[in-house]
C-alpha positions as a LaTeX table, in Angstrom:
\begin{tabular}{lrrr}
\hline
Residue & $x$ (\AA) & $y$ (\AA) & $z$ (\AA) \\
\hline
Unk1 & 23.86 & 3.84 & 2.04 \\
Unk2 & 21.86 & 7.18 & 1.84 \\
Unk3 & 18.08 & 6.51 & 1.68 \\
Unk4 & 15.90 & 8.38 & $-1.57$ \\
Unk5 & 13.29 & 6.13 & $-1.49$ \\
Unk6 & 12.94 & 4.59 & 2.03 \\
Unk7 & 13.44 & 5.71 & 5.61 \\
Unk8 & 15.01 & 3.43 & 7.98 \\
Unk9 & 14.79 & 3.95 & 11.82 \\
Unk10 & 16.05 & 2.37 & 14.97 \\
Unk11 & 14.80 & 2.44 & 18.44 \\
Unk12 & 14.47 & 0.02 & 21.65 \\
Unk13 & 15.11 & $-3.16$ & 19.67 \\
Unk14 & 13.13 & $-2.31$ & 16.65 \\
Unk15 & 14.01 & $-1.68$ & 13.36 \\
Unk16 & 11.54 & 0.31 & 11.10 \\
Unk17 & 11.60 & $-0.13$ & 7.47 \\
Unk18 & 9.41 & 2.81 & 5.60 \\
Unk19 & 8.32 & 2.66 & 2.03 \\
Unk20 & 8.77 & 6.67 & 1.53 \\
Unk21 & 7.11 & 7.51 & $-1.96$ \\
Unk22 & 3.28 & 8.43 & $-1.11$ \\
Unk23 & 3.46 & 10.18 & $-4.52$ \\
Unk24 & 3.41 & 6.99 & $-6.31$ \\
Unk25 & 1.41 & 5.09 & $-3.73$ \\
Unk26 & 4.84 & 3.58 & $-2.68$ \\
Unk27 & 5.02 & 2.09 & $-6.26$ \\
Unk28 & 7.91 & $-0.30$ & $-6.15$ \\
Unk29 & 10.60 & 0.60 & $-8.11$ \\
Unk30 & 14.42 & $-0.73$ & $-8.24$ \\
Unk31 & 16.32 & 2.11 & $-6.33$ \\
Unk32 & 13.29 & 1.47 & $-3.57$ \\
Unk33 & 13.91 & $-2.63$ & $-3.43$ \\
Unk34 & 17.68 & $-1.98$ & $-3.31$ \\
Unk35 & 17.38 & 0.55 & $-0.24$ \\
Unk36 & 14.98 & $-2.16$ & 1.35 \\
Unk37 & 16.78 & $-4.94$ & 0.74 \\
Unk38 & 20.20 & $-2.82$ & 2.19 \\
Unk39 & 17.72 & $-1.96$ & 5.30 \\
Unk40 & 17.09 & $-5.33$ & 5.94 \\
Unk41 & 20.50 & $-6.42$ & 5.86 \\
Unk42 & 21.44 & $-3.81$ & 8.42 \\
Unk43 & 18.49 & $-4.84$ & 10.75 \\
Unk44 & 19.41 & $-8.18$ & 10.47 \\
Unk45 & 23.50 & $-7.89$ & 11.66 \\
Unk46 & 22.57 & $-5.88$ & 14.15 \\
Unk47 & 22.25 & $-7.72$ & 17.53 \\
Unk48 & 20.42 & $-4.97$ & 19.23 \\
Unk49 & 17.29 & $-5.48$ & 16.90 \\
Unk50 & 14.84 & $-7.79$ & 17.89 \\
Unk51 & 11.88 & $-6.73$ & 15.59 \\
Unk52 & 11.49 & $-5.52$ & 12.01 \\
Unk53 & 8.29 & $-3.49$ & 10.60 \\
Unk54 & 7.75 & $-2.79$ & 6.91 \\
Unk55 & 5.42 & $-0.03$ & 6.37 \\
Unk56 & 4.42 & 2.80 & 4.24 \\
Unk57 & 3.86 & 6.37 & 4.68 \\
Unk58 & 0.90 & 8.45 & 2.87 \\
Unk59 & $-2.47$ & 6.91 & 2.71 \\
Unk60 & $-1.18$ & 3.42 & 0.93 \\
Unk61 & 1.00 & 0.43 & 2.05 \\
Unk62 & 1.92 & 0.01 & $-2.04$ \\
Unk63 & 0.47 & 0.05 & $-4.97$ \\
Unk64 & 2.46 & $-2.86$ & $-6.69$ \\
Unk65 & 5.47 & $-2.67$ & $-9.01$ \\
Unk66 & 6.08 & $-0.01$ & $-10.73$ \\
Unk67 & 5.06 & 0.28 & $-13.95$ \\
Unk68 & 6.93 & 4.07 & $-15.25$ \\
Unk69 & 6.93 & 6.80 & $-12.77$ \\
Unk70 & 9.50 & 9.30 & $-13.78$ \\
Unk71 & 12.00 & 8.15 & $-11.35$ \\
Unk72 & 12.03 & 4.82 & $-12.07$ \\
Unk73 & 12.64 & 6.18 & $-15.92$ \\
Unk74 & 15.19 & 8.16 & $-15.04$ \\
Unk75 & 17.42 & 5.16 & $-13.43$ \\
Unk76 & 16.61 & 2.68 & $-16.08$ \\
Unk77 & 18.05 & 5.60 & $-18.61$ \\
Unk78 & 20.83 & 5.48 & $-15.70$ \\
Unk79 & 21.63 & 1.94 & $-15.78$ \\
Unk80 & 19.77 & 0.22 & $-18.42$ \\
Unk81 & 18.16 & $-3.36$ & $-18.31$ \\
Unk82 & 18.90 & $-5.89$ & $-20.68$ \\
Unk83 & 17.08 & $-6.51$ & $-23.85$ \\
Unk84 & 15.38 & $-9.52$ & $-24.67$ \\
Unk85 & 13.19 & $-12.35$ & $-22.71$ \\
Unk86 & 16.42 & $-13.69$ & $-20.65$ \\
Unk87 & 16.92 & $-10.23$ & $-19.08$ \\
Unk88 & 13.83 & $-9.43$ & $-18.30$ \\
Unk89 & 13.27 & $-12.80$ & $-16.65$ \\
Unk90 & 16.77 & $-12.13$ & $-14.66$ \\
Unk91 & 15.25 & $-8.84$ & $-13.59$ \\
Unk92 & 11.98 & $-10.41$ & $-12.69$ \\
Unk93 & 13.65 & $-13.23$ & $-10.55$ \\
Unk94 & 15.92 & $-11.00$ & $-9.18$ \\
Unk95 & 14.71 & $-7.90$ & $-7.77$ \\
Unk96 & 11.17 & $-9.65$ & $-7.11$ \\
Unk97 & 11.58 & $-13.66$ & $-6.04$ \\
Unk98 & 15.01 & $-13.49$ & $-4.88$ \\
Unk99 & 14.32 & $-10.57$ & $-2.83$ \\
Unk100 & 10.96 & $-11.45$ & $-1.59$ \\
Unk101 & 12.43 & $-15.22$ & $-0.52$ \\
Unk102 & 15.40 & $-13.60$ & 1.24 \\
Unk103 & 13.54 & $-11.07$ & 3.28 \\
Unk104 & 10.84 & $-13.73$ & 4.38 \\
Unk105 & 13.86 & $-15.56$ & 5.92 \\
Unk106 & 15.39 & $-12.88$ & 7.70 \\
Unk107 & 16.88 & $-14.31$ & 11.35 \\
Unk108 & 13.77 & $-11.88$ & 13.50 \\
Unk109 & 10.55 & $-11.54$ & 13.77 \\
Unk110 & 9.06 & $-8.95$ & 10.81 \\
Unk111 & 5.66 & $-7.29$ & 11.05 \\
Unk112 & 4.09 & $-5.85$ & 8.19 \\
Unk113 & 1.98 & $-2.14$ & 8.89 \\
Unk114 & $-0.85$ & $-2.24$ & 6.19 \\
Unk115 & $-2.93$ & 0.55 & 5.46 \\
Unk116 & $-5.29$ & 1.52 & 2.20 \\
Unk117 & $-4.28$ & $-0.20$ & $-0.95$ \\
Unk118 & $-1.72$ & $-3.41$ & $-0.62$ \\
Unk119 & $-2.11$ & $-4.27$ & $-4.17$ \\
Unk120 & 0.08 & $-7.44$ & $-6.64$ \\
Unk121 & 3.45 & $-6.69$ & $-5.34$ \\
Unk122 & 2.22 & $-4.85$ & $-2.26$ \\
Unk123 & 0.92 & $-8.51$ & $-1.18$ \\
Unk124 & 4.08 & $-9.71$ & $-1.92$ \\
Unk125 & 6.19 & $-7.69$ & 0.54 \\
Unk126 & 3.42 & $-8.45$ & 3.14 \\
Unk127 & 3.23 & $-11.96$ & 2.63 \\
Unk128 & 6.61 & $-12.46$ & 2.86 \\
Unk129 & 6.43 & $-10.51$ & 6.91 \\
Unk130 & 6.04 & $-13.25$ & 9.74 \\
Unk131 & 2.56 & $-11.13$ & 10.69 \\
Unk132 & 0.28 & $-8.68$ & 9.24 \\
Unk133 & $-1.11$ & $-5.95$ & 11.51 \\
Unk134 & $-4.38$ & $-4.32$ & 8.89 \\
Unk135 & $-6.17$ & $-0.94$ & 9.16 \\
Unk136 & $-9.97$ & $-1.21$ & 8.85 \\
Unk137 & $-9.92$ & 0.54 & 5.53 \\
Unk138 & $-6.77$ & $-2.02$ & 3.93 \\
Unk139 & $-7.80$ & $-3.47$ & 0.87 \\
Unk140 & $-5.68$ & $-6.29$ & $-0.06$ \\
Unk141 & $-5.42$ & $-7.75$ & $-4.05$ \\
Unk142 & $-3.56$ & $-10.78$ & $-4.74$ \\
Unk143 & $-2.60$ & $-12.48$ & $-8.25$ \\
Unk144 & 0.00 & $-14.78$ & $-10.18$ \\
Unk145 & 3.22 & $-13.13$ & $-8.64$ \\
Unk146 & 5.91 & $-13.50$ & $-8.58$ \\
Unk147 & 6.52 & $-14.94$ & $-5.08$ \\
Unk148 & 3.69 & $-16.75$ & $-5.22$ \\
Unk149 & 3.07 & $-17.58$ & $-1.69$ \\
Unk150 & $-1.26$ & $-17.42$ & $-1.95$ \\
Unk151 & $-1.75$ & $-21.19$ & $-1.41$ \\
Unk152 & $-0.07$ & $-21.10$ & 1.93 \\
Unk153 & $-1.57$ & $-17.35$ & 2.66 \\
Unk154 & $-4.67$ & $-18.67$ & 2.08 \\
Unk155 & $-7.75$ & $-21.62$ & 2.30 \\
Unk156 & $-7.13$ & $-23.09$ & $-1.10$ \\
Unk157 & $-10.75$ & $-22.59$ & $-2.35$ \\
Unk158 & $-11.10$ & $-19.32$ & $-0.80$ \\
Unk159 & $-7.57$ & $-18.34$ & $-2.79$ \\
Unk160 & $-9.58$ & $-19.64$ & $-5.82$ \\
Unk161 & $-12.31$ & $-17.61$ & $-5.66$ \\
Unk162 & $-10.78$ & $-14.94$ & $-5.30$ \\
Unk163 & $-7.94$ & $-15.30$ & $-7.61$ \\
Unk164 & $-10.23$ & $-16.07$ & $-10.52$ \\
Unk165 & $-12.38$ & $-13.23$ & $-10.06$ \\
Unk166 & $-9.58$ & $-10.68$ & $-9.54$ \\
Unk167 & $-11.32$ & $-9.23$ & $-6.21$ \\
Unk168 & $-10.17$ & $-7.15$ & $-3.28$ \\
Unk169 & $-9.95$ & $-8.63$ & 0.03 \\
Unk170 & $-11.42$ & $-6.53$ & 2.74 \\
Unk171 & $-9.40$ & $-6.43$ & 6.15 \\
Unk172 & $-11.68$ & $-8.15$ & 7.85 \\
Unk173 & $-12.13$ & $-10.77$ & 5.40 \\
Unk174 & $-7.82$ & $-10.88$ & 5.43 \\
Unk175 & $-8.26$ & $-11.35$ & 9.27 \\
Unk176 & $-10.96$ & $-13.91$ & 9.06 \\
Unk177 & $-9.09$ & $-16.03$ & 6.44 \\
Unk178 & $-5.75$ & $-15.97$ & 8.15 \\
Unk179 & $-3.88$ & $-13.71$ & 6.21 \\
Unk180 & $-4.25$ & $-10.83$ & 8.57 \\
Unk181 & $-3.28$ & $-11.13$ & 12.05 \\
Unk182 & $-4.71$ & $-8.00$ & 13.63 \\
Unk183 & $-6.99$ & $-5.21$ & 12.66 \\
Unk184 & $-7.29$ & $-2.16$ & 14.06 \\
Unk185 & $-8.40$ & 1.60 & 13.40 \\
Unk186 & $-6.56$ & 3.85 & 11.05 \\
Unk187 & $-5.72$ & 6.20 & 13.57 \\
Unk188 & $-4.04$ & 3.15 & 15.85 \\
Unk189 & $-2.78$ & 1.24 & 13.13 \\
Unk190 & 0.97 & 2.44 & 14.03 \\
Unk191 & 0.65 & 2.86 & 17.43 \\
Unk192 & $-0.61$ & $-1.22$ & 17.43 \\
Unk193 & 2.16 & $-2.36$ & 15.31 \\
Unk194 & 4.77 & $-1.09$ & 17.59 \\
Unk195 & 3.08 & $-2.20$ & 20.78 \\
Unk196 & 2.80 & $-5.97$ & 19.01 \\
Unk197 & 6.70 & $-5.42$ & 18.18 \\
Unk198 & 7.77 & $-4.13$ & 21.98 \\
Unk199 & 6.40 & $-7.22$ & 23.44 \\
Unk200 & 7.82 & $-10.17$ & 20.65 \\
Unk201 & 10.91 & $-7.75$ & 21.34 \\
Unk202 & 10.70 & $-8.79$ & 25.32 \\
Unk203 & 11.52 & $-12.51$ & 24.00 \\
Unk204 & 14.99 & $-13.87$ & 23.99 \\
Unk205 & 16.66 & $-13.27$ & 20.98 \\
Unk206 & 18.00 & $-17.00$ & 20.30 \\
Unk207 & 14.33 & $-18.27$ & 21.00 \\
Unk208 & 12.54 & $-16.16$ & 18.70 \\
Unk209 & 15.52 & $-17.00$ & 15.47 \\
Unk210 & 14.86 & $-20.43$ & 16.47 \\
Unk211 & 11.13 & $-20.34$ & 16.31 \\
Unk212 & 11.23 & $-18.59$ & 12.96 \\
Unk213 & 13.82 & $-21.12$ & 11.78 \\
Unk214 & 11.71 & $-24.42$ & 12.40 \\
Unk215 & 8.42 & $-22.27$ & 11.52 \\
Unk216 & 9.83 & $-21.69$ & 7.80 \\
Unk217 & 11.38 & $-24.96$ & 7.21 \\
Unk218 & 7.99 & $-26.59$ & 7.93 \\
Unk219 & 6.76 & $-24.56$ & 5.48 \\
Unk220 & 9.37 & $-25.25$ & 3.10 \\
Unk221 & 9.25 & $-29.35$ & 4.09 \\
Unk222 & 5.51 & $-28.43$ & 3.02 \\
Unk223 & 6.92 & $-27.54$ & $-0.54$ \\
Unk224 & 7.06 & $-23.60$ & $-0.16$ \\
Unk225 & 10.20 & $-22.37$ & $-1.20$ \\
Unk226 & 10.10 & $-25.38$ & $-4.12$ \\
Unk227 & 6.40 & $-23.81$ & $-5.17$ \\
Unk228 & 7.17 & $-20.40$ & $-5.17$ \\
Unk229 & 9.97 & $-20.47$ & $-7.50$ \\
Unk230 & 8.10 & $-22.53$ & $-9.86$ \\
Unk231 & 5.20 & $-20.21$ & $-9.76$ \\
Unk232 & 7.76 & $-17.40$ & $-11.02$ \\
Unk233 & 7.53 & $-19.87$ & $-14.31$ \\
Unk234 & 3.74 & $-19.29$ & $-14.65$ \\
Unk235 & 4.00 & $-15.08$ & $-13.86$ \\
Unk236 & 6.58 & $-14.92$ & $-16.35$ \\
Unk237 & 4.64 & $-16.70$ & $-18.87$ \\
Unk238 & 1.42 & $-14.91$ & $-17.94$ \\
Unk239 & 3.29 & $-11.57$ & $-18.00$ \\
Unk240 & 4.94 & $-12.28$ & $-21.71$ \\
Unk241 & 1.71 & $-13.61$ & $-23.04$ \\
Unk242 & 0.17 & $-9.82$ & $-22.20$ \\
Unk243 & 2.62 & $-7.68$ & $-22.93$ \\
Unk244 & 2.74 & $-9.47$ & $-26.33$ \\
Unk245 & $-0.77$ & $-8.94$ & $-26.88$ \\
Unk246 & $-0.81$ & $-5.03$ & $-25.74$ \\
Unk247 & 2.42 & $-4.54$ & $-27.99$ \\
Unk248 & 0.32 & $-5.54$ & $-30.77$ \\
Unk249 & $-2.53$ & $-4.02$ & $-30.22$ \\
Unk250 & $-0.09$ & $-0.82$ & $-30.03$ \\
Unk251 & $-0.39$ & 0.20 & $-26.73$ \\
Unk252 & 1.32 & $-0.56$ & $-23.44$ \\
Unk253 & $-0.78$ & $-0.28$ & $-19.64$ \\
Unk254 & $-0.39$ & 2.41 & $-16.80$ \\
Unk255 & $-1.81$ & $-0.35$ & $-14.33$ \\
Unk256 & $-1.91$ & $-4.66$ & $-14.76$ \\
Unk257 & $-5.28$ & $-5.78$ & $-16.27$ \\
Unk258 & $-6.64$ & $-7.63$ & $-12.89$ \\
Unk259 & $-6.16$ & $-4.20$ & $-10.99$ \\
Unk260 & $-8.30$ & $-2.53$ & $-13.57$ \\
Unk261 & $-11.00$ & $-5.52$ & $-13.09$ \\
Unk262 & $-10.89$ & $-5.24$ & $-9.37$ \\
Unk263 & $-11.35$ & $-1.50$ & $-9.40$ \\
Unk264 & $-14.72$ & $-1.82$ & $-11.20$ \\
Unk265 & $-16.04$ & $-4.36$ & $-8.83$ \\
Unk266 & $-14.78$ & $-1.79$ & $-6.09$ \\
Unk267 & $-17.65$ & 1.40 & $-8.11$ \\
Unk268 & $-20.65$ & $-1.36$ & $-8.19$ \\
\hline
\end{tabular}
């Protein structure tokens, strides 16, 4: 598969997945979750990589979904979506919570590199990475998505808090609360990551699919997977209950409403 919207690398046991749209603030758009979800796939057959890393190039990790950039026009006028509630939920589920799900249970080890603005979505794709390696300048904004993973990414009040005021969450808050494993200068941020990969990569290969393996079905004993998927009930009824509204009022929105909100906290 030839790459628009991602790179993909391979070198000493790692496999380097790289959002590759800094235009759009690595908005996520179809063609880009197709080419990562192909990436993926690769690393995962391929018994030479020990180690995945999802990151972004330009100043962002991601911005969220995307909500209209011209090339994500231009392959909807390509190969149209469905009309109608059913089809957009079948999009939602699929390109976002299947996904999400499948990538969290790839067989290795996968390492998020998170830098600037991991926004909605953007928490999704790091959420669902066994760790989290932060800049100091990452600002992280969660919501009602949908791979809904915050009650396990998070203290439940905490994810309260900050849920219901639609806030940012520093790096260093991130790292305090658990979310974040490491955080580290700008400037070291990749140079970190891979040095975190190189030694999980030093760990026999069976061990560490093993270790993920009884790590996620904890989580899933726990009620994960079960949770997530029924969250995808409440976005999708959040999400209709908006767009409703804002097709009445005769307008649509460049960015979702609890972005807006947090921005504004960000200027006082």
């Amino acid at each position: 598969m030839a790459y628009k919207q991602i790179e993909y690398q391979k070198n000493d046991r790692i496999a380097r997945v790289i959002l590759n749209r800094p235009q759009y603030r690595n908005a996520q758009s179809r063609v880009l979750l197709e080419e990562m979800d192909d990436a993926f796939n690769d690393a995962n057959a391929d018994d030479d990589i020990r180690v995945i890393v999802l990151s972004g190039k330009g100043d962002h990790f991601s911005s969220g979904h995307d909500l209209g950039t011209p090339d994500e026009k231009a392959d909807a006028e390509k190969r149209p979506y469905g009309k109608g509630l059913r089809s957009i939920y079948e999009r939602s589920r699929r390109l976002f919570l299947d996904n999400t799900l499948r990538w969290r249970d790839l067989d290795k080890p996968t390492i998020a590199q998170v830098q600037g603005y991991c926004i909605f979505g953007g928490w999704m794709f790091a959420a669902a990475m066994d760790l989290i390696v932060a800049s100091d300048d990452a600002m992280f904004l969660p919501s009602l998505l949908q791979y809904f993973s915050i009650p396990w990414d998070l203290p439940m009040r905490k994810a309260k808090e900050i849920l219901f005021q639609s806030r940012f969450v520093t790096a260093a808050e991130a790292e305090r609360l658990g979310f974040v494993n490491i955080v580290v200068p700008r400037a070291k941020l990749e140079e970190e990551t891979i040095a975190l990969a190189r030694r999980i990569a030093e760990t026999d290969r069976m061990t560490l699919k093993m270790l993920k393996f009884a790590l996620n079905n904890a989580q899933d004993a726990m009620g994960f997977r079960t949770a997530v998927r029924n969250a995808h009930s409440h976005h999708m009824l959040l999400g209709v209950a908006g767009y409703l509204r804002d097709v009445q009022e005769g307008k649509l929105p460049k960015r979702m409403a609890g972005v807006g909100q947090a921005l504004k906290k960000l200027e006082k």
